[in-house]
C-alpha positions in Angstrom: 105.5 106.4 100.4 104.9 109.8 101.8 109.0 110.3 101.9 108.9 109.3 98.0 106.3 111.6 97.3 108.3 114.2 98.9 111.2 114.0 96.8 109.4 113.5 93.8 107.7 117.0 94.6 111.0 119.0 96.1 113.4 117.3 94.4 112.5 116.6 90.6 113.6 119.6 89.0 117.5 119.2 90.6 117.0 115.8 89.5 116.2 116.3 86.5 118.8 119.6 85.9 121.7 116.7 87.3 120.8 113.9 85.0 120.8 116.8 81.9 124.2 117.9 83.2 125.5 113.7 83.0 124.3 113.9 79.3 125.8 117.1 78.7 129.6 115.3 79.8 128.8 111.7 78.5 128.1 113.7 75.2 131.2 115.5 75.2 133.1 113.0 77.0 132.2 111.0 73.8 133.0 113.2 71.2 136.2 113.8 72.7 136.9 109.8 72.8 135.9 109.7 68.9 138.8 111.8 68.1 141.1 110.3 70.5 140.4 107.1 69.6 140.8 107.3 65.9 143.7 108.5 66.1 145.4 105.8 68.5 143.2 103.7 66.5 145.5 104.6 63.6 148.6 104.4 65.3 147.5 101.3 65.9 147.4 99.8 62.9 149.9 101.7 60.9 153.3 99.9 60.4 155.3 102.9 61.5 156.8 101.0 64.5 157.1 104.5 66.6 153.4 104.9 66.0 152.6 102.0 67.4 154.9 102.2 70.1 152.6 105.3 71.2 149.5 104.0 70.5 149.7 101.2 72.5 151.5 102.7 75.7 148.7 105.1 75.5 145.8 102.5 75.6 147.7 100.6 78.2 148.3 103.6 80.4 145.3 104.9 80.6 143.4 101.6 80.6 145.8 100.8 83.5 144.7 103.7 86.0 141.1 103.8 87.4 139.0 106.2 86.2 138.6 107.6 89.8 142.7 108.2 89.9 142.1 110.1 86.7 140.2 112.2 87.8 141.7 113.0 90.8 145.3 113.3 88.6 143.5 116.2 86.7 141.1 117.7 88.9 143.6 118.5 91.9 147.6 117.2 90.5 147.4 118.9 86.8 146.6 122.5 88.4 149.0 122.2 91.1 151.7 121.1 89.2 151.3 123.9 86.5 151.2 126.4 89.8 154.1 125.3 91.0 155.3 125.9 87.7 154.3 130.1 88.2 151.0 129.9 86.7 149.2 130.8 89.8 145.9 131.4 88.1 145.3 128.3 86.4 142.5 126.8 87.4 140.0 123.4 86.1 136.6 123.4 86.5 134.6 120.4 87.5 133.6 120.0 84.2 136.5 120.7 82.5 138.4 118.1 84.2 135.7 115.5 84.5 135.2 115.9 80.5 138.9 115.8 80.1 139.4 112.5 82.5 136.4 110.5 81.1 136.8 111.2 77.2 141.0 110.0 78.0 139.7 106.7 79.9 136.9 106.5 77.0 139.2 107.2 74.3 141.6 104.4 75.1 138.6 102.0 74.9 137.5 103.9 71.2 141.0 103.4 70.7 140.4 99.4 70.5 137.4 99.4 68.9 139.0 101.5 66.2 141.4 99.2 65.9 139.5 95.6 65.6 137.1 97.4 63.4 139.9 98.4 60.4 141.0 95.1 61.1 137.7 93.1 60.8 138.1 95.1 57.3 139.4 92.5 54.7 142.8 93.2 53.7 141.9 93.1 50.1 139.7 96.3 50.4 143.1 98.3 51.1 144.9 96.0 48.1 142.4 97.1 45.4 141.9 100.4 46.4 145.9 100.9 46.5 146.2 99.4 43.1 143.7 101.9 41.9 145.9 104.4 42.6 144.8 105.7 46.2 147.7 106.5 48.8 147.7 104.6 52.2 145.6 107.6 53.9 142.9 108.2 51.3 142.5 104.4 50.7 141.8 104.6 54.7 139.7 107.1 54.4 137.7 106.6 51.3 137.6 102.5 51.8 138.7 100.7 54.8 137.1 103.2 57.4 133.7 103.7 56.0 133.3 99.9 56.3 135.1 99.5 59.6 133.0 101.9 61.1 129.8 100.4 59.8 130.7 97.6 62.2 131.4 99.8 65.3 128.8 101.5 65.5 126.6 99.0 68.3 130.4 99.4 70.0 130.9 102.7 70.2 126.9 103.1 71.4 127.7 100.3 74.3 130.8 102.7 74.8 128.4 105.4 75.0 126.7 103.6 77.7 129.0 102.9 80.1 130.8 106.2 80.2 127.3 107.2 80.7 127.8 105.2 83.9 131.2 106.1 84.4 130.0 109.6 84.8 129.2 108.3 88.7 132.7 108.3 89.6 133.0 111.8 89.0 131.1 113.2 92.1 134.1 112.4 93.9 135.2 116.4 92.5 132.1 117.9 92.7 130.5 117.9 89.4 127.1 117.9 89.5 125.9 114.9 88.2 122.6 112.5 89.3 125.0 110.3 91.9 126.0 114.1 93.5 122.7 115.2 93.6 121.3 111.9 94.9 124.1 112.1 97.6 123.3 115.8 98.4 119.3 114.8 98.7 120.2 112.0 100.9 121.9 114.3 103.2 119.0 116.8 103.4 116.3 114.0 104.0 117.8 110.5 105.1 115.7 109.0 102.8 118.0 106.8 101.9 116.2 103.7 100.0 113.9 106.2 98.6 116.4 108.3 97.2 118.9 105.5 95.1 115.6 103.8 94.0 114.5 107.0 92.1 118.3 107.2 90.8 118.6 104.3 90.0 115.5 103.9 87.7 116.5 107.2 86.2 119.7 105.6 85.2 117.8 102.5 84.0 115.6 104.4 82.3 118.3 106.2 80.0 120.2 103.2 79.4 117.4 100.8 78.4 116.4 103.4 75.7 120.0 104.0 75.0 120.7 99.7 74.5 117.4 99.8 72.6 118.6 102.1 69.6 122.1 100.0 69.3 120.1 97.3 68.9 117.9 98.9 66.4 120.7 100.1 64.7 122.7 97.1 64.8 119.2 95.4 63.0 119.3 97.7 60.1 123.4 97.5 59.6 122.8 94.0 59.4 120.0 94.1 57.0 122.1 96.2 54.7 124.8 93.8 55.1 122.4 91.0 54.1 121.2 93.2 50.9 
């Protein structure tokens, strides 16, 4: 008890500063796999063959490599290819290449949620709106994605959530996160137990809150639905 109370006194603040810096990439991490995922998303479902042909060895790749390999790939093989290259300056920060990693092995994930939610659209919704006159992109747009996206949204939250946890792996290049400050606090006291039981009900504490607005949200999509 005394070594918890320790911690809780020496330790909060880097705590704390670490778990704002694993928000700070989930976030972008997140906004990053939007994008990417839309557009694979797309590709996807489009019925230019080529498209798909891209779309699909992208999701498959990158679903294909573990998240720690990634990372690794970006953080250490990226910069020393491009300086064997010439470019003897170029250099990735921790961040840089943990954001770049995570939103990749997020967006292949957005990239299939994307994809079943245009699908879950009926296929009448594009028939009408073409026959109104809309072209393929706008009748996307305007029609098909609006309602796809209605039902993604608890999706892309759970996606939220576990690249919130994904966010772990990425101590392994130094990017101060909660596991890299909970590993460098281990080293400085031995408390081990002590020390995983307060980062652990961090991370519990996040992610409960986090499951309970998808599920609120999810409550009031499907109240509009029923209206």
């Amino acid at each position: 008890m005394e070594k918890l109370i320790y911690i809780l006194q020496t330790y909060s603040g880097m705590l704390l500063e670490s778990l704002g810096q694993t928000m700070l990439l989930t976030l972008l991490s997140l906004i990053f796999a939007f994008i990417i995922g839309l557009v694979f998303g797309l590709m996807n479902v489009g019925k230019n063959k080529a498209l798909n042909f891209i779309g699909t060895v992208y999701v498959d790749a990158v679903r294909g490599v573990p998240l720690i390999v990634l990372a690794y790939f970006i953080y250490f093989g990226v910069p020393a290819a491009i300086k064997a290259a010439g470019f003897t300056d170029f250099k990735l920060t921790a961040l840089q290449a943990g954001t770049i990693a995570l939103s990749m092995n997020a967006g292949a994930y957005m990239a299939e949620i994307f994809r079943a939610g245009i699908q879950s659209v009926d296929k009448g919704q594009m028939e009408a709106a073409r026959s109104l006159g809309l072209g393929y992109g706008k009748a996307m747009q305007k029609v098909v994605l609006p309602q796809a996206i209605r039902t993604m949204v608890p999706s892309i939250i759970n996606q939220f959530i576990i690249s919130l946890k994904d966010t772990s792996i990425l101590s392994v290049i130094g990017f101060p996160e909660l596991t890299k400050a909970g590993n460098i606090i281990v080293g400085n006291t031995f408390a081990v137990a002590q020390v995983w039981g307060v980062v652990a009900i961090m991370y519990m504490i996040v992610i409960t809150v986090l499951s309970k607005i998808a599920k609120r949200i999810e409550r009031r999509l499907n109240v509009g639905k029923e209206r």
